[in-house]
N, C-alpha and C positions, 0 to 999 in steps of 0.2 A: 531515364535518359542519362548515359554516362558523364560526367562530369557537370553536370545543372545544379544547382539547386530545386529542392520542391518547387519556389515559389516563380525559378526560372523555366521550369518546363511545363507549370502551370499556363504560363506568360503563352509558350510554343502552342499549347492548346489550341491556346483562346484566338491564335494567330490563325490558327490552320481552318477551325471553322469559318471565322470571319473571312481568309480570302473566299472559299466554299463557297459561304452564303450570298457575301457580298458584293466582294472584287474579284470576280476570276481573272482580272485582267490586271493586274498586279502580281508581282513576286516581292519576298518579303526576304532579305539577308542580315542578320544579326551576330554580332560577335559579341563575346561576354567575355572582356580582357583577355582577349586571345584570338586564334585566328576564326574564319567567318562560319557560321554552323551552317549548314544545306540551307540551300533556300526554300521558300516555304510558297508553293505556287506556279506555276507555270505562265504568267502573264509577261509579256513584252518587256513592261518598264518594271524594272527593278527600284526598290526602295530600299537604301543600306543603313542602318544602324549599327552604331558603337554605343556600347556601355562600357562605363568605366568607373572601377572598383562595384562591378555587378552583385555580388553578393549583397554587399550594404542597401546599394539602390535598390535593389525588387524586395529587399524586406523592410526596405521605406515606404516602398508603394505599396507593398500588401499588409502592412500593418497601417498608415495614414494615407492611403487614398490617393483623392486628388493634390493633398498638401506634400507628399510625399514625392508625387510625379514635377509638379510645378518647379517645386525646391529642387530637385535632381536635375532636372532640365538647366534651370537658372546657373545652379553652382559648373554646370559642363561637364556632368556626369552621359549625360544622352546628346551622342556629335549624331547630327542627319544634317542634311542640305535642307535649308529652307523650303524651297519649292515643295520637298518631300513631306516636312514635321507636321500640317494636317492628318497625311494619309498614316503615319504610323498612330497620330492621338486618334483617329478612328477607330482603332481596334481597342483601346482603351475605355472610349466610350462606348463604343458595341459592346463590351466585355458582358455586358448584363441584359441585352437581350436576348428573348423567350429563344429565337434562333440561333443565338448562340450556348445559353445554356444548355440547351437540350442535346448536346453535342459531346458534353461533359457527363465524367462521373459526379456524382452527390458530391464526394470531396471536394471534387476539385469548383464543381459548383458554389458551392459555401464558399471555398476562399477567394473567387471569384467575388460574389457580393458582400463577402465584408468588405476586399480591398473598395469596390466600387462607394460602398457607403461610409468609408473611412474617410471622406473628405468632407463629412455632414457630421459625424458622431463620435471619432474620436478624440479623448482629449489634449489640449494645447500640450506643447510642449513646454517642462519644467521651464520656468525663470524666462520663457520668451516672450519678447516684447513683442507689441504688434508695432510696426514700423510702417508707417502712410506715406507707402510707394504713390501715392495717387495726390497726394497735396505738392504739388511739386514748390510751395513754400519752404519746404524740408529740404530740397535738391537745390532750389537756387533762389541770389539774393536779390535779382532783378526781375523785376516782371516780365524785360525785355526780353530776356529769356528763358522765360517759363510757356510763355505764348510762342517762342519760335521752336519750343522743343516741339510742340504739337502741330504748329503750323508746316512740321515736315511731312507729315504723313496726312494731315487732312486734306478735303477737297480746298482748291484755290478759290475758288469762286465764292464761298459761304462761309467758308471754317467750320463746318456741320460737325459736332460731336451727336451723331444720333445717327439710326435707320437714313437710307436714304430709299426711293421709291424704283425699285426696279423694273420695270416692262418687259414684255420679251425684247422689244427693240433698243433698249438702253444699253448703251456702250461703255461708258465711262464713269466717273465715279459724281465727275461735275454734274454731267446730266441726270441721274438719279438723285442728287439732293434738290437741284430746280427742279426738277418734277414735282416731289414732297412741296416743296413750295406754292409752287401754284396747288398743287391739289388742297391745301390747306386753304388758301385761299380762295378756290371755288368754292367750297366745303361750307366757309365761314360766309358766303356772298360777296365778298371784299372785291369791288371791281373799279373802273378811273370812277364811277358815280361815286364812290363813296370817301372822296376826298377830302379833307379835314375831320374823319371821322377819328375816333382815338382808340387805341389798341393796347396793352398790357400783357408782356411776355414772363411767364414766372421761370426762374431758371434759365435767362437769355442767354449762357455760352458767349460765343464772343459778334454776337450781334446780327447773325442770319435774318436773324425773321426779321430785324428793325429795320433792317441798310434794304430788304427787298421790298416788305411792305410800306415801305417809306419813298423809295427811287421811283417803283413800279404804279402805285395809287396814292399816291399823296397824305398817305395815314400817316400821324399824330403816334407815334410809337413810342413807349417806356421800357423799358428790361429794365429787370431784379437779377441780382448772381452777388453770391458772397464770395465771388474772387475776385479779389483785387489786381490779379496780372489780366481776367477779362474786364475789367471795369476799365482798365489803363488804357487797354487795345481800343474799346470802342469809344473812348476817350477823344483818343487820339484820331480816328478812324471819321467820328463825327464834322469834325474839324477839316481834315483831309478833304470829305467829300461835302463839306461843307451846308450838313443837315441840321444846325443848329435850329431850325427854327423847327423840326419835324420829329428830333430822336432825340431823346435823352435815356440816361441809366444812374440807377443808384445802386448802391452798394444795401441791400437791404433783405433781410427773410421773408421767402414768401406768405409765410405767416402774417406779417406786419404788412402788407398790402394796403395801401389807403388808397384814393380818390374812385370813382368810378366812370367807365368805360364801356365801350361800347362792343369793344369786341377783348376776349380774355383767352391767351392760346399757352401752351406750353409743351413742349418738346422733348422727352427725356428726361425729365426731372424727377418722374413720381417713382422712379427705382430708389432715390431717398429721403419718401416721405414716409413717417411713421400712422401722423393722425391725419387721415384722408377727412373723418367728418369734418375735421374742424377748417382744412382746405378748402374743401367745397363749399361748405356753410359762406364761409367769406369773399368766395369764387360768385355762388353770389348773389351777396350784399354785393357787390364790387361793379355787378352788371347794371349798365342804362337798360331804361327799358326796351326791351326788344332787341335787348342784346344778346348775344350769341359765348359760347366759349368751346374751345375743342383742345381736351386733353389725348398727347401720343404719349403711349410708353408700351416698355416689352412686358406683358402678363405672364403668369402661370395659371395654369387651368387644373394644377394641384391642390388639395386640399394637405398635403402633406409637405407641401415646399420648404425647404430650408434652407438657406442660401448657406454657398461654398465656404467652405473656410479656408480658402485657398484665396479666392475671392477677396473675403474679408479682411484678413493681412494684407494682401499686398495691394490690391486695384481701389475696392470698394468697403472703405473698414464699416461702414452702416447698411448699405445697398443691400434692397435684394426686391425682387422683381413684385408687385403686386398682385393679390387673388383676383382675376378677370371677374367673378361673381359676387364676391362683397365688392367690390370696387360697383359694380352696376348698382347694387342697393344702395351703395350711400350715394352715387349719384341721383336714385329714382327719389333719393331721400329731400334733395334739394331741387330738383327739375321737373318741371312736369315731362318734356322731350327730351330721350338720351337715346341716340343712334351710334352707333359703335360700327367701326370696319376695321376689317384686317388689311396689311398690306399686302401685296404679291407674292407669292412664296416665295420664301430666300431671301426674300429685298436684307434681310438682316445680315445673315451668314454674306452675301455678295457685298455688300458694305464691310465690313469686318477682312475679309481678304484683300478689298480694293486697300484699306487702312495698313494693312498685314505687306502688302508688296510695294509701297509705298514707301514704308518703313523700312525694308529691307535695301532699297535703291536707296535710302538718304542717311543708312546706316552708317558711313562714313563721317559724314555733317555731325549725328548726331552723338558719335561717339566726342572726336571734337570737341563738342559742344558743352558734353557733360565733363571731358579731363580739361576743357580751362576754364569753364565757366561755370559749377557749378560742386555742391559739397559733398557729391556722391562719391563714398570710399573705394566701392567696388563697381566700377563702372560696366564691367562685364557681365555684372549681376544685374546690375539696372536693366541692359540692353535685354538679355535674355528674358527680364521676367514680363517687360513692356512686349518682346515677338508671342513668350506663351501666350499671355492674358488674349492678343488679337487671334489667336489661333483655335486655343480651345475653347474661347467662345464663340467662333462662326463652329465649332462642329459641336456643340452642346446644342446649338440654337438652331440647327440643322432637325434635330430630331426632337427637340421638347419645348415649349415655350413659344409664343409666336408675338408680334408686335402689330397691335392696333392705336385706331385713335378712336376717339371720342367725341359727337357732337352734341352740347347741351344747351337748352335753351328752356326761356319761359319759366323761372326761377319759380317756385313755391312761397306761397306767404311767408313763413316761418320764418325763412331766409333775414 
């Protein structure tokens, strides 16, 4: 293809099979520092993309992956419309399925999955730091706003950092987190009978599960969170709603977990836990008798999982998703009863775009936000690397990975 690069007409390929296979209702228009190449499709709505200094960028992404794609995106190397940048990291992540390789020559196969596994395997870049985009202690010196950076884009209602429970009938982003809610709480028996009963959130976020199962049945609620801008929030939030006698929160590792309870829940959290035995081992000791506990988190059904390195610099520098099948053994390890369910399909990816457009509407605020109030240098790098992270995780999560929870009960002697 005259004036491409290999690794750019490689790019056109992988483009042409995926509308083919995928999107026939999609057209694809691309320019590579210059004017726009054919469009690639025949479907209604068009998707435009700019590359800029394309050369550089697609031998970034075919040589580092998804580090390469992320970082391009971030610095404003790839201009799309928002509404669009899903549909173009689609074909990014198709790039390696069996449908689409089989579309391709051998060559252009291989460079196809090394680019795709260059975000798992290759190595760091000379003398670069990993910088913890995701501690927003790094970004700002208030906690007042570190918790309104996120309270832009989260739901109102909860402040839910996790899945929220999608139905077919569910509209909005509020009602899919009260969904999760109450289902947790069917889940756990938690109904007005069990009023002064006491509860233990690990990894409480900024107080969902305490400020409901506290308002709603008169439970005895605790959270644990080693952050201190959510410790502030539901501080203050206690006081406000004036649950002092019902909620409290420490500042403590869920490791360290002391007294016990009756009911033991957690939400998101085990994306960074390293030693699950020794979790659940104390998960429970921790339980009254004929106590309950239901762990939610997003699994891998890989035995080969390796979390992103894309990921791991910027969002998540320890995270990565748990093995759905060791994860069941060491629970069978300490419970006689462990029932596991999946959530809805999609409930993940539909949460993540609800986050994603959220984000985009308060984009204004939150730029604002970050050039006076906060120590971020390159604020346009922030913003961008905060839209990729909600984007190309609802289309990773779209096709690998799924999110359940966990019911256990009936602890094992050992315990």
């Amino acid at each position: 293809m005259r004036g491409l690069t290999q690794e750019q007409a490689i790019f056109l390929k992988v483009t042409r099979a995926y509308v083919k296979e995928e999107r026939p209702d999609l057209s694809f228009r691309f320019s590579f520092d210059g004017p726009p190449q054919p469009a690639i499709g025949s479907g209604s709505r068009v998707v435009d993309v700019s590359f800029h200094n394309a050369e550089r960028l697609f031998q970034q992404i075919f040589l580092e992956g998804s580090m390469g794609l992320g970082e391009g995106y971030s610095e404003g190397l790839i201009e799309v419309k928002d509404e669009d940048y899903k549909e173009f990291l689609c074909i990014c992540v198709y790039a390696t399925s069996p449908r689409i390789l089989r579309k391709l020559s051998i060559f252009d196969m291989i460079a196809a999955v090394r680019a795709r596994a260059g975000g798992y395997f290759s190595k760091p870049r000379e003398n670069a730091t990993i910088d913890n985009h995701y501690s927003l202690s790094d970004w700002f010196e208030s906690d007042d706003d570190s918790n309104r950076f996120f309270h832009y884009w989260l739901d109102r209602d909860h402040r839910m950092y996790s899945c929220g429970k999608w139905d077919p009938e569910t509209k909005t982003l509020e009602e899919s987190e009260t969904n999760k809610l109450e289902l947790y709480a069917k889940r756990l028996g938690i109904d007005a009978r069990n009023r002064g009963k006491t509860l233990l959130d690990l990894g409480c976020g900024w107080g969902g599960i305490l400020f409901f199962m506290a308002e709603k049945f008169g439970i005895q609620a605790k959270g644990l969170t080693l952050s201190s801008a959510q410790h502030s929030y539901i501080t203050k939030e206690i006081r406000r709603r004036n649950l002092q006698d019902l909620v409290t929160v420490e500042l403590r590792n869920v490791h360290n977990m002391e007294g016990t309870y009756d009911y033991i829940i957690s939400i998101g959290m085990l994306e960074h836990i390293t030693d699950f035995d020794d979790l659940y081992r104390k998960t429970a000791r921790s339980l009254n008798p004929g106590g309950q506990a239901l762990m939610h988190s997003m699994y891998s059904e890989s035995w080969f999982y390796k979390a992103d390195r894309w990921f791991l610099k910027y969002i998540f520098p320890y995270g990565a998703c748990p093995n759905f099948s060791s994860n069941m053994r060491c629970f069978k390890k300490y419970f006689n009863v462990v029932e596991p369910k999946k959530m809805p399909y999609l409930s993940y990816p539909k949460t993540l775009d609800a986050w994603f457009a959220n984000f985009c509407k308060a984009e204004l605020q939150i730029r604002e936000l970050l050039q006076r109030r906060s120590k971020v240098k390159d604020v346009e790098f922030a913003i961008r690397t905060f839209k990729h992270y909600l984007a190309i995780a609802s289309v990773s999560l779209t096709f690998s990975g799924f999110v359940g929870h966990t019911l256990v009960k009936e602890p094992r002697g050992q315990a």
